[in-house]
C-alpha positions in Angstrom: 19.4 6.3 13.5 22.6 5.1 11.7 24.5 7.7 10.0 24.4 7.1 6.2 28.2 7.6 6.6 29.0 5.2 9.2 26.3 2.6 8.8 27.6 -0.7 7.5 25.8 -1.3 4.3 23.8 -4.2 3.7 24.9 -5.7 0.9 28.6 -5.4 1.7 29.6 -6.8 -2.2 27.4 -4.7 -3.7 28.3 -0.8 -5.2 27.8 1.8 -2.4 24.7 4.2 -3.1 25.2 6.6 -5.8 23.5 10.0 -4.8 20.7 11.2 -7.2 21.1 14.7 -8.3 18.0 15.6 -5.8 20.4 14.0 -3.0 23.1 16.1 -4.2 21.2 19.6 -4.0 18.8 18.3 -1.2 16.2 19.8 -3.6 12.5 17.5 -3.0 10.9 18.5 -5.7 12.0 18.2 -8.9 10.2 17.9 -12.2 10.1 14.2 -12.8 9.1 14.1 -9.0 6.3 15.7 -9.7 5.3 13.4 -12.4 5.2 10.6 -10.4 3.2 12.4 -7.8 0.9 12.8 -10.6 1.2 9.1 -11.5 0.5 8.1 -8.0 -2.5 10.1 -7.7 -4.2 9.0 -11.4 -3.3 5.6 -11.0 -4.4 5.8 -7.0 -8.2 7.4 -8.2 -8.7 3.8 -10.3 -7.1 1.7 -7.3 -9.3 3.0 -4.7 -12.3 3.0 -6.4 -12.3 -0.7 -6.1 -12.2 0.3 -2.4 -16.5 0.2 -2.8 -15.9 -3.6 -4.2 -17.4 -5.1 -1.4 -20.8 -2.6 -1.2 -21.0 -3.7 -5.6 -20.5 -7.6 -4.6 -23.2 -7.4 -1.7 -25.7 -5.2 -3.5 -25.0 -6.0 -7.1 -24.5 -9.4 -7.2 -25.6 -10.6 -3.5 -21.8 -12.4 -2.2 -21.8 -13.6 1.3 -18.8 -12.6 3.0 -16.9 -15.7 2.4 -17.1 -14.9 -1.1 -16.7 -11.3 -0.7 -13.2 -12.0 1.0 -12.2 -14.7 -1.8 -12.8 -11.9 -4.2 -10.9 -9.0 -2.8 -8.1 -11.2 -1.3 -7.5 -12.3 -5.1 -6.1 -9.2 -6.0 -3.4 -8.7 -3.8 -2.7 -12.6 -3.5 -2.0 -12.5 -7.2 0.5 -9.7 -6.5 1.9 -11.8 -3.5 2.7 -14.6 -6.1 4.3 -12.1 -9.0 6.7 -10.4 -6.3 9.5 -12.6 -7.1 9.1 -11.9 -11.1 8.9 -7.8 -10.2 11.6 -7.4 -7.6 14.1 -9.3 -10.8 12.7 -7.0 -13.2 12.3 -3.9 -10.9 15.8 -3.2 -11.1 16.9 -4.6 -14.5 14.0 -2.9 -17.0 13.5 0.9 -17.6 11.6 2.1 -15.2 9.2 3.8 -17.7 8.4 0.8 -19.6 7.3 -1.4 -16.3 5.3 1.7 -15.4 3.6 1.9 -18.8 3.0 -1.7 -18.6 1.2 -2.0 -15.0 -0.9 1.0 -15.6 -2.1 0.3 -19.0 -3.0 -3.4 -17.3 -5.0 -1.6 -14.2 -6.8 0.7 -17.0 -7.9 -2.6 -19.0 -8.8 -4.4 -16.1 -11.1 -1.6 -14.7 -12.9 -0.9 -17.7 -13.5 -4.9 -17.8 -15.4 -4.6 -14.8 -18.5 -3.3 -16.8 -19.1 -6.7 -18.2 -19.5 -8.3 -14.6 -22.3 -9.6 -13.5 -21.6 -12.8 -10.8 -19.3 -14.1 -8.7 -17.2 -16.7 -11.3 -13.5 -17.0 -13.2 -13.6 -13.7 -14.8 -14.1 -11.4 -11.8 -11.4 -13.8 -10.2 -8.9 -13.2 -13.3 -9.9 -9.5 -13.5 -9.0 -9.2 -9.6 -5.4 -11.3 -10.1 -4.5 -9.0 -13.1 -5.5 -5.6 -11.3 -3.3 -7.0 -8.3 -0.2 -7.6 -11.0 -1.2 -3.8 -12.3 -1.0 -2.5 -8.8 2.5 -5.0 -7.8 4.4 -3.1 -11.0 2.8 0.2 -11.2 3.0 0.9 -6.8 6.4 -0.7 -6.9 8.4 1.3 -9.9 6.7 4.6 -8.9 8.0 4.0 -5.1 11.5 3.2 -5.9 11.4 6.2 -8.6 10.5 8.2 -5.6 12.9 7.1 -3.2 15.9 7.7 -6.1 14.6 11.1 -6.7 15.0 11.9 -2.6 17.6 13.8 -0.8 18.6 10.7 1.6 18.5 13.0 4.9 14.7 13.4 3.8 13.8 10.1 2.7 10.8 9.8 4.9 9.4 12.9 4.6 9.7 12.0 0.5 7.6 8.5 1.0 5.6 10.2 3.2 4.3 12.9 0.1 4.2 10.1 -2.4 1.9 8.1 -0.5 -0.4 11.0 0.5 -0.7 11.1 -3.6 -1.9 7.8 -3.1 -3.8 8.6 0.1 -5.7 11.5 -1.4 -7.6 9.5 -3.6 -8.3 6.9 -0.6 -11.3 9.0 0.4 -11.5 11.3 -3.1 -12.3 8.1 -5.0 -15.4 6.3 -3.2 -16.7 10.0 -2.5 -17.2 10.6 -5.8 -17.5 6.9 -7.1 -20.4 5.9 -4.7 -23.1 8.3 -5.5 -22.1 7.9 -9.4 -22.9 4.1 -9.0 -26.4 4.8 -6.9 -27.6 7.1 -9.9 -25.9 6.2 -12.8 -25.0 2.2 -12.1 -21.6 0.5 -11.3 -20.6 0.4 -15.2 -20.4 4.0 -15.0 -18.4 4.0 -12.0 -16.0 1.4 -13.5 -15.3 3.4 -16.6 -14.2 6.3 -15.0 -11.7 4.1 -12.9 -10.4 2.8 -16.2 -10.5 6.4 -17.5 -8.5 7.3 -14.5 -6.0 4.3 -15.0 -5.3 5.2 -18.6 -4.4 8.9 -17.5 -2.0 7.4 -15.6 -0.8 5.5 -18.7 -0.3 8.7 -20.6 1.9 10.4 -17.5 4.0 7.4 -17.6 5.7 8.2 -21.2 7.1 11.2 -19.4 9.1 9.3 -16.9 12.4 9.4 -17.2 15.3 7.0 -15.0 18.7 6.1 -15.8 18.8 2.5 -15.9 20.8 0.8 -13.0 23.4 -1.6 -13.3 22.4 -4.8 -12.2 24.3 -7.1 -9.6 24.2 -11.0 -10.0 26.0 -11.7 -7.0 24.1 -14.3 -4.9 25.0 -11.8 -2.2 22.6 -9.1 -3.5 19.6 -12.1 -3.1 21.1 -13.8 0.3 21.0 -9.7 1.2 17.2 -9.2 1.1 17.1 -12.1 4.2 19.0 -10.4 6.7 17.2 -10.1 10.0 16.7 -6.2 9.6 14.9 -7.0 6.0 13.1 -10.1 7.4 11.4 -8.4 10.7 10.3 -5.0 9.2 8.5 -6.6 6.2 7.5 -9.3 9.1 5.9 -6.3 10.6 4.9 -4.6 7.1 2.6 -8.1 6.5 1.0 -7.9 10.0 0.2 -3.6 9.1 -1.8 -5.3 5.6 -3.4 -8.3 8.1 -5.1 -5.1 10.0 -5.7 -2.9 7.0 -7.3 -5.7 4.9 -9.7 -6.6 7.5 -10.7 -3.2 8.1 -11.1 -2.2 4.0 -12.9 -5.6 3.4 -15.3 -5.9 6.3 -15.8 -3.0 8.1 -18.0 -2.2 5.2 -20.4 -5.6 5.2 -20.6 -4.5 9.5 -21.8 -1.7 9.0 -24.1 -2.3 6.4 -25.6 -5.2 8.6 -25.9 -2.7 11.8 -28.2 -0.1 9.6 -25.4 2.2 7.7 -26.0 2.8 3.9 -23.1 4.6 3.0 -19.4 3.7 3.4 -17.6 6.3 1.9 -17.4 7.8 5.4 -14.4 5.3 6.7 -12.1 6.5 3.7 -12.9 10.1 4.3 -12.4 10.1 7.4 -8.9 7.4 7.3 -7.6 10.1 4.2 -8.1 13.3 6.6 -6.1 12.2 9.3 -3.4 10.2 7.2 -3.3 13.3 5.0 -2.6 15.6 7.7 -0.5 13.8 10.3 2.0 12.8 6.6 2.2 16.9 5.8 2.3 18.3 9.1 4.6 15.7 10.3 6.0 14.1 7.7 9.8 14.6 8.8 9.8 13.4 12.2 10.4 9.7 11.4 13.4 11.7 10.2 14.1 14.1 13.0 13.4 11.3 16.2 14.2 8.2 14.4 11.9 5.7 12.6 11.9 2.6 14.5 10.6 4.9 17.3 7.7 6.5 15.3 6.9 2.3 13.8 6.8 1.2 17.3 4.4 4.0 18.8 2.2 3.6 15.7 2.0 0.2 15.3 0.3 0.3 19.0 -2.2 2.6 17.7 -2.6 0.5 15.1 -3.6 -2.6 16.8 -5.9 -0.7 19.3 -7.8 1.1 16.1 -8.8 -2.5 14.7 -9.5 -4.3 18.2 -11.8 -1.3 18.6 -14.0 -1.8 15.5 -15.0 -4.8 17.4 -17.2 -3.2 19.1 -18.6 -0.6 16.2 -22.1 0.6 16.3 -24.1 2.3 13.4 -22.4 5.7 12.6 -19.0 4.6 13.7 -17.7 4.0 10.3 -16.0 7.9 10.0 -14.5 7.7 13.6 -12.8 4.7 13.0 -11.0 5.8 10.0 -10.0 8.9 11.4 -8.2 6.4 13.7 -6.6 4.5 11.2 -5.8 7.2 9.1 -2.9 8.3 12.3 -1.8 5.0 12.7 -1.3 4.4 8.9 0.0 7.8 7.8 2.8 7.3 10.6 3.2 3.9 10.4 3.7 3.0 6.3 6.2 5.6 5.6 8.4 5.1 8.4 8.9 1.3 8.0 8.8 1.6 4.4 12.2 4.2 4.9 13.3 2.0 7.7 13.6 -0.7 5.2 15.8 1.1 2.5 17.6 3.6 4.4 20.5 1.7 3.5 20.2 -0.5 0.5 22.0 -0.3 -2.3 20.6 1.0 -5.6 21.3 -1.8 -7.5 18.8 -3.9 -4.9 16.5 -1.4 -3.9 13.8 -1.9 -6.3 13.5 -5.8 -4.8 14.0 -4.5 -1.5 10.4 -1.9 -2.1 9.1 -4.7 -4.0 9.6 -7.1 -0.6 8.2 -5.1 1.6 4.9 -3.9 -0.3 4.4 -7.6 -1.3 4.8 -8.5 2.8 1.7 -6.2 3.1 -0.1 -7.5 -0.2 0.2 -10.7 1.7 -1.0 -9.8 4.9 -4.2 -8.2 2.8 -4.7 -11.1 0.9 -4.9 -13.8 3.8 -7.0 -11.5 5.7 -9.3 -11.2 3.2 -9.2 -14.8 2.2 -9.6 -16.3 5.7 -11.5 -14.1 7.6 -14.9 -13.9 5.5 -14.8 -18.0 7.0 -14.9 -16.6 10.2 -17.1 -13.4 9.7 -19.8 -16.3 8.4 -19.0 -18.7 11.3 -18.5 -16.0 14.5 -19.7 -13.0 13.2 -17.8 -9.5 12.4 -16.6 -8.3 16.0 -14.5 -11.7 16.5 -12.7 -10.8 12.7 -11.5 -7.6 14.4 -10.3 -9.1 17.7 -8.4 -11.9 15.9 -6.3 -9.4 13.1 -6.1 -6.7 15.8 -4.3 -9.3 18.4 -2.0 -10.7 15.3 -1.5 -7.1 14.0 0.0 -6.6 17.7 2.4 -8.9 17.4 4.3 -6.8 15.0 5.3 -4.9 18.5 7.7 -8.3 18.8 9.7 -8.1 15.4 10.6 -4.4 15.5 11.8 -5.2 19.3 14.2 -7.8 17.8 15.8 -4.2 15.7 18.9 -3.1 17.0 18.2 -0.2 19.0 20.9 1.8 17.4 18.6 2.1 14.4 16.2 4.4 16.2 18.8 7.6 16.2 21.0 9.2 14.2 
């Protein structure tokens, strides 16, 4: 990979990065680390409890799939439409204040929940807000992260926030899914608004010096440079496969005899867990384009798989998409910022996550049509051959990216 002391910069206009005090001791974890760790993993408990939104609008409220996608692609689509607003403010407004903001809005739109009882405008408004909650609060924490890294372990730093996040993936609808069967899905709905409003709390001890901000058209023509354009090219493609997984391997499974769900985020949070801790530096070590490329294959072959699920499969499958994600998100999501500067970086995170945002919300959106129309299996041969096709843009990287 490019040196960080040779490597042209990609905003050549803009200040050069200004080292962090954790990039000056090569220190990982520092106090106000932590804190967002803790933020992530709060905030993440409320976020994927909504994971079980499809299993509520089947059982509770009896959505076809069509519907079901139109509901959980609203969320993320609403986030899609806000990026431009966020990556402006992301790097003009205190960090703590943005957090404090987004998670108090996930908390309220949780506990809102309780009052649903059909498909109609308020679950639809409840969905865009949480999706505007998730845009701000995902977003500020990231970019807090990656100015709280030593640079030379910048991967290895997105890798442990997002296993805050990743935890809760199967920690979440394991304890969220038997507290709905016994105790109903207000229950369940409360404690994600209980978890979002921890997360609220933790905010007010954030702390981020504010950074300068550029208005040179340069910094905006700067987030369109081929190497910004094809990894958040292949970041939408990586939410195209994820989205279609999440929102209808559930429904599949349900229809071939399963009851339960819970097992495909257990199984996804084990393995992405694992492979993030044990090898969380070697994006790092043996370059990142490298580990994208390798992972983006296994991507693609875990969702063209699910084509052909059967009843039982629903564990196995996210054990497969647990490697292929855990790999995957943090090296891109490095590979994207490695050398940004500060005063962009916040839009550059927010670009990227919003590329995957929209990749889950038109797979959600589009491919309920087609689960009514074809069936399941052809949804998961469709967004695995398009997630593929991510294998194209990272080839159109310059190779020099992939050592250091």
């Amino acid at each position: 990979m490019i040196s960080p002391t040779n490597a042209p910069p990609l905003d050549q206009h803009s200040e050069p990065p200004r080292p962090t005090p954790a990039a000056h001791s090569g220190h990982l974890w520092s106090r106000q680390f932590v804190v967002v760790l803790l933020i992530q993993v709060s905030f993440g408990f409320s976020f994927s409890s909504f994971f079980l939104l499809p299993k509520f609008l089947e059982q509770r409220l009896g959505a076809t799939p069509s519907a079901m996608g139109q509901v959980v692609g609203r969320g993320p689509l609403s986030g899609v439409l806000a990026v431009p607003l966020v990556a402006w403010a992301i790097d003009r407004w205190h960090r703590k204040r943005l957090l404090v903001a987004g998670t108090a809005l996930g908390a309220l739109a949780a506990f809102a929940h309780m009052s649903i009882d059909q498909v109609g405008l308020s679950l639809y408004a409840l969905r865009a807000v949480q999706g505007l909650a998730f845009l701000v609060t995902f977003n500020t924490a990231a970019t807090l992260a990656v100015e709280l890294s030593p640079p030379e372990r910048l991967s290895q730093a997105l890798g442990y926030f997002g296993v805050a996040m990743l935890g809760t993936n199967a920690l979440a609808p394991a304890l969220v899914e038997p507290l709905a069967d016994s105790l109903g899905w207000g229950a369940a709905f409360c404690v994600a608004g209980g978890a979002a409003t921890l997360a609220c709390f933790l905010a007010l001890f954030t702390e981020s010096p504010q950074v300068a901000s550029n208005t040179s058209s340069n910094s905006v023509t700067s987030l369109w440079n081929r190497h910004i354009v094809s990894v958040s090219y292949t970041s939408m493609l990586m939410g195209v496969g994820f989205g279609a997984l999440v929102t209808f391997a559930q429904p599949f499974a349900l229809s071939l005899g399963d009851r339960e769900v819970r097992g495909l985020f257990i199984g996804y949070t084990i393995t992405a867990v694992a492979v993030r801790v044990v090898l969380g530096g070697l994006a790092d070590r043996v370059g990142r384009l490298r580990v994208a490329f390798g992972s983006m294959v296994l991507y693609a072959a875990v969702i063209l798989s699910t084509s052909r699920m059967q009843a039982g499969w629903l564990f196995e499958i996210g054990l497969g998409l647990g490697v292929a994600h855990g790999l995957l998100y943090p090296a891109l999501n490095a590979l994207i910022v490695e050398n940004v500067a500060p005063t962009i970086r916040g839009a550059v995170m927010t670009t990227f996550n919003g590329a995957f945002n929209l990749g889950f919300a038109l797979s959600a959106l589009g491919f309920g049509t087609v689960a009514e129309a074809a069936g399941f299996r052809l949804v998961f041969l469709i967004s695995g051959a398009l997630t593929a096709t991510g294998l194209a843009s990272l080839a159109l990287l310059p190779r020099a990216t992939s050592t250091r």
